[in-house]
C-alpha positions in Angstrom: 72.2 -21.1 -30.9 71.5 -22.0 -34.6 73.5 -21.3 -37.0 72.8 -18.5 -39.9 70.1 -20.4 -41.7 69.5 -23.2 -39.3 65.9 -23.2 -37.4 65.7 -20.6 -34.5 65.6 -22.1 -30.7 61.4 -20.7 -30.5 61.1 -22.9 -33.8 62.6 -26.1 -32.1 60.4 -25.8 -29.1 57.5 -25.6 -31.1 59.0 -28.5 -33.4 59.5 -30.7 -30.1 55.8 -29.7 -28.5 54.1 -30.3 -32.4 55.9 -34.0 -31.9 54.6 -34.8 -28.0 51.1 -33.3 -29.1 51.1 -36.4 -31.7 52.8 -39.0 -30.2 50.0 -38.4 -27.3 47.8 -38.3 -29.8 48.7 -41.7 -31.2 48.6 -42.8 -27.8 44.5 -41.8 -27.4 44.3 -43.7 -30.6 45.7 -46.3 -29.7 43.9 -46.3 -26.3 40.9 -45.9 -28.1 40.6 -47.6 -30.9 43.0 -50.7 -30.0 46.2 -51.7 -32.2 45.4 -52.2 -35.8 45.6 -55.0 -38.1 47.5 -55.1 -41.4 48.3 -51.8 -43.5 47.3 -49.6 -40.4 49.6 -51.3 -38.0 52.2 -50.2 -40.8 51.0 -46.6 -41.2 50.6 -45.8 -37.2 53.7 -47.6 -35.6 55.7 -47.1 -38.7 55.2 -44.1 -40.6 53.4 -41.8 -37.7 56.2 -42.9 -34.8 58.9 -42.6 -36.6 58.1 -39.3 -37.6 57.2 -37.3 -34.8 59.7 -39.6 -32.5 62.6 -38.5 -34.8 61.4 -34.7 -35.1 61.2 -34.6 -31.3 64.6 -36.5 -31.0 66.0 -34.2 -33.2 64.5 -31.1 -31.8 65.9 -31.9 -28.3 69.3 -32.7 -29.5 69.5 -29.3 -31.2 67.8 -27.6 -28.0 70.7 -28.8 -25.9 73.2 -26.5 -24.1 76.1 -25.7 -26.0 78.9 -25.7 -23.3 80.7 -28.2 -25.2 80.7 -27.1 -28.4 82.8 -24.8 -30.8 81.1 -21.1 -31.5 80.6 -22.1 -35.3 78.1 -25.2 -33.6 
C-alpha cells in the first residue's frame, strides 16, 4: 500500500503499462527504422530507455507484496 501521499497501487499499474507501451514502442522503431547514427542514438537508447526502463523498474518495485515490510512501508 502507499503511503499517505505516495502514488495509489491503480496509478503504478498504469505507470508500469505507460512504460512497456514505450519501450515496445522503441522496439517498432527500432525494428523499423534501424539503429540511429549520432545524436539520435543518444536520444533513443539514452534519454528514451532510461526513462521508461526506470519508471517501469520503479513501478514494479513499489507494486511488490509487502509481506516483509513494516506497516509504515
Amino acid at each position: 500500500m502507499a503511503g499517505k501521499y505516495g502514488p495509489t497501487r491503480g496509478e503504478l499499474q498504469f505507470r508500469a503499462a505507460f512504460s512497456v507501451v514505450g519501450l515496445i514502442a522503441i522496439a517498432v522503431l527500432v525494428a523499423v527504422r534501424g539503429v540511429p547514427k549520432g545524436p539520435g542514438l543518444v536520444e533513443v537508447f539514452g534519454i528514451a530507455l532510461v526513462f521508461f526502463g526506470g519508471t517501469l523498474v520503479h513501478a514494479l518495485w513499489r507494486l511488490r507484496p509487502s509481506a516483509g515490510r513494516g506497516p509504515d512501508r
